[in-house]
C-alpha positions in Angstrom: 0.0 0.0 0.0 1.2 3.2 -0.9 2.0 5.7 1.4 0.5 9.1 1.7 1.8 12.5 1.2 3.1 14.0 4.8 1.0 14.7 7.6 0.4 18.6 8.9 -1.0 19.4 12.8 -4.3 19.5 12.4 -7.3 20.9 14.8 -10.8 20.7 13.3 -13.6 22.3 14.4 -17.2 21.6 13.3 -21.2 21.5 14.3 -21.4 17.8 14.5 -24.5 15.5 15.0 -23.4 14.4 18.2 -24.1 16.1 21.3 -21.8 16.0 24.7 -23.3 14.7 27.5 -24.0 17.4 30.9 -21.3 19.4 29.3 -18.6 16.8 31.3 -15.4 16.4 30.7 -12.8 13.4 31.6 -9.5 13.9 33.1 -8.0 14.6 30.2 -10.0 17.4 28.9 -12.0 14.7 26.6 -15.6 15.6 26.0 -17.9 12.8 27.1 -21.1 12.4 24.3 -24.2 11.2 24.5 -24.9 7.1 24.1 -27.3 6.6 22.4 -30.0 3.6 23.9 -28.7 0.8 22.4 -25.2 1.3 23.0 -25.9 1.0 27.0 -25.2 -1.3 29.2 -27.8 -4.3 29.5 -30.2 -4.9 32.7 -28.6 -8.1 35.1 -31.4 -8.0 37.3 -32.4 -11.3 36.6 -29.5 -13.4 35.5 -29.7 -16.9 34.3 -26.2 -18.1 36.3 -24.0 -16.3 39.0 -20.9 -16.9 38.9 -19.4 -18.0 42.6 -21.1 -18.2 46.2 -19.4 -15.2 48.0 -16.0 -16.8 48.1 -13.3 -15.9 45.7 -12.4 -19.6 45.3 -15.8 -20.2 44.1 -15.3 -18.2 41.0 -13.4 -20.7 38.7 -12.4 -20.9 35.0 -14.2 -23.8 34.4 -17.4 -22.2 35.8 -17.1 -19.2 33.8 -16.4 -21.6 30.3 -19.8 -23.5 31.0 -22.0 -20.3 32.0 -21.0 -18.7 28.5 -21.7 -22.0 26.5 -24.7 -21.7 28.5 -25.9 -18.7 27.4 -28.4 -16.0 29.1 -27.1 -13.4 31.5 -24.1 -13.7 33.4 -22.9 -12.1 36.9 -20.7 -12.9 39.3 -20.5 -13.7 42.8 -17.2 -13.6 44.4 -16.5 -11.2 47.5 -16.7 -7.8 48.4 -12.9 -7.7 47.2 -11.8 -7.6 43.4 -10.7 -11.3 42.4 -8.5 -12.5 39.2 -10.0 -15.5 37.6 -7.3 -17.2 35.5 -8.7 -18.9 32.4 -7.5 -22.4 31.9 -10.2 -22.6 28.5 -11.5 -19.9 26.2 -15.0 -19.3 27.3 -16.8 -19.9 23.8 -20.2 -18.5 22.6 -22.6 -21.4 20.9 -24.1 -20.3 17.9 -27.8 -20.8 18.9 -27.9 -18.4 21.9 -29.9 -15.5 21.4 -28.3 -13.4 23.9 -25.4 -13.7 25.9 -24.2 -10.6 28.9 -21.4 -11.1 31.2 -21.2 -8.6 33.4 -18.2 -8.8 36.0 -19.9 -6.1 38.4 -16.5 -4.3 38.1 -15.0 -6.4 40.3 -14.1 -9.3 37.7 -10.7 -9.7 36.2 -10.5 -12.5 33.2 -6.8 -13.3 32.7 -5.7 -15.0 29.5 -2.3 -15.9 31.1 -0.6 -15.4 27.9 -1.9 -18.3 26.4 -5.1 -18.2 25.3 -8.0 -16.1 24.0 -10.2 -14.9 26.8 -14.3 -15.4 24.7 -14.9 -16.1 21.3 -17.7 -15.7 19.2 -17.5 -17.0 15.4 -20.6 -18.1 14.0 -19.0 -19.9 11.2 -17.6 -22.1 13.7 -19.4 -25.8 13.2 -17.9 -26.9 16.5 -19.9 -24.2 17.8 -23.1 -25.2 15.8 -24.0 -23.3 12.7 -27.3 -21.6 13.3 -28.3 -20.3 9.9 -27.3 -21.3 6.6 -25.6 -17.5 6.4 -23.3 -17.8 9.1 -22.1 -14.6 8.3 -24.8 -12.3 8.1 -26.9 -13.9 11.1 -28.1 -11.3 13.8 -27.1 -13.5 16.9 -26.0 -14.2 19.2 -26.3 -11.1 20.9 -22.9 -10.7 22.6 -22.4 -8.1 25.5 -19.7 -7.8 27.9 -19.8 -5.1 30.5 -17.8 -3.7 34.1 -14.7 -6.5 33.9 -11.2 -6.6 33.1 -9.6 -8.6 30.5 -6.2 -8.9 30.8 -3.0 -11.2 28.9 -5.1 -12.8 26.8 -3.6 -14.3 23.4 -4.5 -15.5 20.1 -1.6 -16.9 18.0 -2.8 -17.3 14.1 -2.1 -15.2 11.4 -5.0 -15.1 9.0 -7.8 -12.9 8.4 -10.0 -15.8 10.5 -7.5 -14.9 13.8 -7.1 -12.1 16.0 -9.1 -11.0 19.3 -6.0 -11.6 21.6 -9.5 -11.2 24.5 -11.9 -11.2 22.7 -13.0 -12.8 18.5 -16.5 -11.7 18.0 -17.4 -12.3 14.2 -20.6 -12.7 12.9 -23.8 -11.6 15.2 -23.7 -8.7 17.1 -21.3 -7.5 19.7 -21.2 -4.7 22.6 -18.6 -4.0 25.0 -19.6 -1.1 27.8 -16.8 -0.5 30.5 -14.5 -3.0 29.5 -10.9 -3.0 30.4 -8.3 -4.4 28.1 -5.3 -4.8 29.4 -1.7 -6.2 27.7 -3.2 -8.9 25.4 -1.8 -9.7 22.2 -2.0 -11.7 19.3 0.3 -12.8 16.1 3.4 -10.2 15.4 3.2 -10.4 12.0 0.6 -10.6 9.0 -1.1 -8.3 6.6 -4.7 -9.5 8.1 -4.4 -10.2 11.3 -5.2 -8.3 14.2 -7.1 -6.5 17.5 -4.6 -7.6 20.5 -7.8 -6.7 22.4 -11.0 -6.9 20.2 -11.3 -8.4 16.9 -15.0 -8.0 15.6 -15.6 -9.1 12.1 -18.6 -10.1 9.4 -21.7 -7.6 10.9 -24.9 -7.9 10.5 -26.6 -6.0 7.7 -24.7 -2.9 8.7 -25.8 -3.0 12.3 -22.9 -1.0 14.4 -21.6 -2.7 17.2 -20.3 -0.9 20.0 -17.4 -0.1 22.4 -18.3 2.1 25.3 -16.3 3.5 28.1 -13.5 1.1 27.9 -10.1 1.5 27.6 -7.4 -0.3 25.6 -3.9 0.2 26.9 -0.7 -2.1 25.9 -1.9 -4.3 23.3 0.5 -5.9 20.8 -0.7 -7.1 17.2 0.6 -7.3 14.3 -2.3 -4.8 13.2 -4.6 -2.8 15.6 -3.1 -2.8 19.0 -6.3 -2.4 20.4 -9.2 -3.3 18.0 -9.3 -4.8 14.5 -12.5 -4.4 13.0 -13.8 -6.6 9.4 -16.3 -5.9 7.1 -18.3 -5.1 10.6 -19.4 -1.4 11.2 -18.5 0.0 15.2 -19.3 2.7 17.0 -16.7 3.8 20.2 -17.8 6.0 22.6 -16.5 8.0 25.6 -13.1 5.5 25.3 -9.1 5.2 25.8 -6.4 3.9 23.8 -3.3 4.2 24.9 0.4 2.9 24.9 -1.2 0.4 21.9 1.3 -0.5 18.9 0.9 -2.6 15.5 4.5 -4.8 15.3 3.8 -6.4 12.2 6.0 -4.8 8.9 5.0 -4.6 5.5 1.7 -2.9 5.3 -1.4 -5.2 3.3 -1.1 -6.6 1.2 2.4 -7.0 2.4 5.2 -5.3 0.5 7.6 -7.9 -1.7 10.2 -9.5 1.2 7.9 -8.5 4.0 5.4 -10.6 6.3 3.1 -7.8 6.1 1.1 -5.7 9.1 1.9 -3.0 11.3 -1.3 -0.7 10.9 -3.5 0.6 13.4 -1.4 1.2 16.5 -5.1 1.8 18.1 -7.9 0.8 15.8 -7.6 -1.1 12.2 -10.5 -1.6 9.9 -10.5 -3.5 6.4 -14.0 -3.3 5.5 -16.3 -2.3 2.8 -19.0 -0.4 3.1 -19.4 -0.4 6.5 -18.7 2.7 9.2 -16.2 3.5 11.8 -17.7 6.3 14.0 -15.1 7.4 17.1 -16.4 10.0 19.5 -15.5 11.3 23.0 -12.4 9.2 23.1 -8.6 9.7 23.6 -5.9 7.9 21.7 -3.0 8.9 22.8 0.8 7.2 22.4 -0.5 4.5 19.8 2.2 3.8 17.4 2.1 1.6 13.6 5.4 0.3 12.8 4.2 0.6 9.0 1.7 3.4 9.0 -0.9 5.3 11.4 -0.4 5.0 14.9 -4.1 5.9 15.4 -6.5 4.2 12.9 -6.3 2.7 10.0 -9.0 2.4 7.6 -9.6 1.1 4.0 -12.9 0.4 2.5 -12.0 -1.8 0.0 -15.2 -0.8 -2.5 -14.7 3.2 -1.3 -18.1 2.7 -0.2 -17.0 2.4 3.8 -16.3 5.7 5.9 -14.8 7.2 9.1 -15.7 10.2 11.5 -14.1 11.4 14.1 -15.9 13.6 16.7 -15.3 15.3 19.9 -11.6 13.5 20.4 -8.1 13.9 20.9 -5.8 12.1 18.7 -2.3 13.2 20.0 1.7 11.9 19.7 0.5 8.8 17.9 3.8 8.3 15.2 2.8 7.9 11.7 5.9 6.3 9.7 3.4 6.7 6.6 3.0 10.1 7.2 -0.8 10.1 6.5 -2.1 13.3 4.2 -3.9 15.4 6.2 -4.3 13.7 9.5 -1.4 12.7 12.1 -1.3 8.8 12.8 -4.6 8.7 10.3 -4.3 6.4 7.1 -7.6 6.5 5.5 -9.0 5.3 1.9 -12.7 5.4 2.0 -15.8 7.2 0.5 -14.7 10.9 0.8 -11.3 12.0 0.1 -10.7 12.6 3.6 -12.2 11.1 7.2 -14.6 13.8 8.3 -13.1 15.0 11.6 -15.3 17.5 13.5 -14.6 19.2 16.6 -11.4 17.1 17.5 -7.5 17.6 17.8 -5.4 15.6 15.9 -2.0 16.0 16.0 
């Protein structure tokens, strides 16, 4: 992929659609916006399985593997005190579940250990039942996870099908409202892998999926330190990314002599003509070792588009040197990403 012309400071101002929220502002001088409805948290009033019985020792791996296979709503029950739970499995979604919440009361910490991915979701998966007879383009399961930490998680592959160090949610729909990501990774290298934290691919019919106040801080991946997003539209809210960084080398598809990746320090999307929307959030010391150490995003049919509202984009190095727009490589259906009210620099 060629690079672009170099990058100038840029500070855009503009009267966009969005509106802030109370006029509140985070620590960092970010604007908070309004959510809209569907991007909220869900309701646990009523789950279907609690996790634990007030003990930390109660709270197991094993239990948290067979309440998502389960399906339903899911809370936990371990202490008054925060408790780690180290996965010894991935906790995998089943294809016919309508709705699936795990909510870890923000007390919960799922830890990866460096060995494995944290949940998955693919509903081209027959292990995990095929559903419909278009996997892809199915509207569930309904995936939410909310209030928890998820932490040294790690998926190894390197194709398009891998990524989600925590978390692979492709196909159905996917939400993620106060979720910490912490130090997960995935492959090094690879023109299509990626999302150390969060790799969400193959939407439904356009439907955005979410990520609310959550925060993505040292994730490695050959693309998208923090999320990797695939022909799948997302909408980010009121988030962080920071101290995220895209190893891989040779851009995709990958230069002659090169294994390809290192796009996206915070956010990578290969999609077509589906939307990245980013608002209220902070990226902040991402870095690409090929190109933009903030997003990355290609529509591959020029359909596809990006906006960027109400945020801060700052010191995220751009070896590309991205017209236009610091740590920004974008290819989509305007000539540039429509940045409003936002400094990027």
């Amino acid at each position: 992929m060629r690079p672009l012309a170099a990058a100038a400071v840029v500070l855009a101002v503009g009267s966009g659609a969005m509106t802030p929220s109370a006029a509140r502002a985070t620590q960092d001088g970010v604007r908070e916006v309004a959510v809209p409805k569907a991007a909220r948290a869900a309701i646990v009033k009523r789950p279907t399985t609690v996790i634990g019985s007030g003990m930390p020792r109660s709270c197991t791996s094993a239990k948290v593997v067979k309440a998502v296979h389960k399906g339903g709503v899911i809370t936990f029950d371990c202490g008054r005190k925060p408790v780690v739970i180290k996965m010894n499995k991935t906790a995998k979604v089943w294809n016919t579940r309508k709705k699936v919440v795990i909510d870890g009361g923000n007390k919960v910490t799922l830890d990866g250990r460096g060995k494995r991915r944290i949940i998955y979701m693919h509903t081209c998966d027959k292990r995990q039942r095929w559903a419909t007879e278009h996997c892809q383009r199915q509207s569930f399961p309904r995936l939410v996870v909310q209030n928890i930490t998820l932490r040294n998680g790690y998926a190894a592959g390197r194709t398009d099908q891998d990524g989600g160090g925590a978390i692979l949610a492709r196909g159905g729909h996917f939400k993620a409202v106060n979720v910490t990501f912490r130090n997960n990774r995935c492959a090094k290298v690879g023109p299509d892998v990626g999302g150390a934290g969060l790799r969400i691919g193959s939407g439904y019919a356009h439907r955005p999926n979410y990520v609310v106040n959550s925060t993505f801080t040292g994730g490695r991946c050959s693309n998208g330190g923090g999320i990797s997003l695939w022909n799948a539209s997302l909408r980010v809210y009121n988030s962080r990314f920071e101290n995220n960084k895209a190893i891989g080398h040779g851009l995709n598809p990958a230069r002659k002599g090169t294994p390809g990746g290192g796009s996206g320090g915070a956010i990578y999307a290969d999609v077509f003509d589906q939307r990245l929307r980013v608002a209220g959030t902070l990226m902040r010391r991402n870095s690409g070792r090929s190109s933009s150490g903030a997003v990355f995003f290609v529509s591959n049919n020029r359909v596809g588009s990006l906006a960027v509202r109400r945020s801060t984009l700052v010191n995220n190095p751009d070896p590309a040197h991205s017209r236009g727009f610091p740590g920004i490589y974008h290819l989509g259906r305007h000539p540039r990403p429509v940045i409003v009210d936002s400094i990027v620099r």
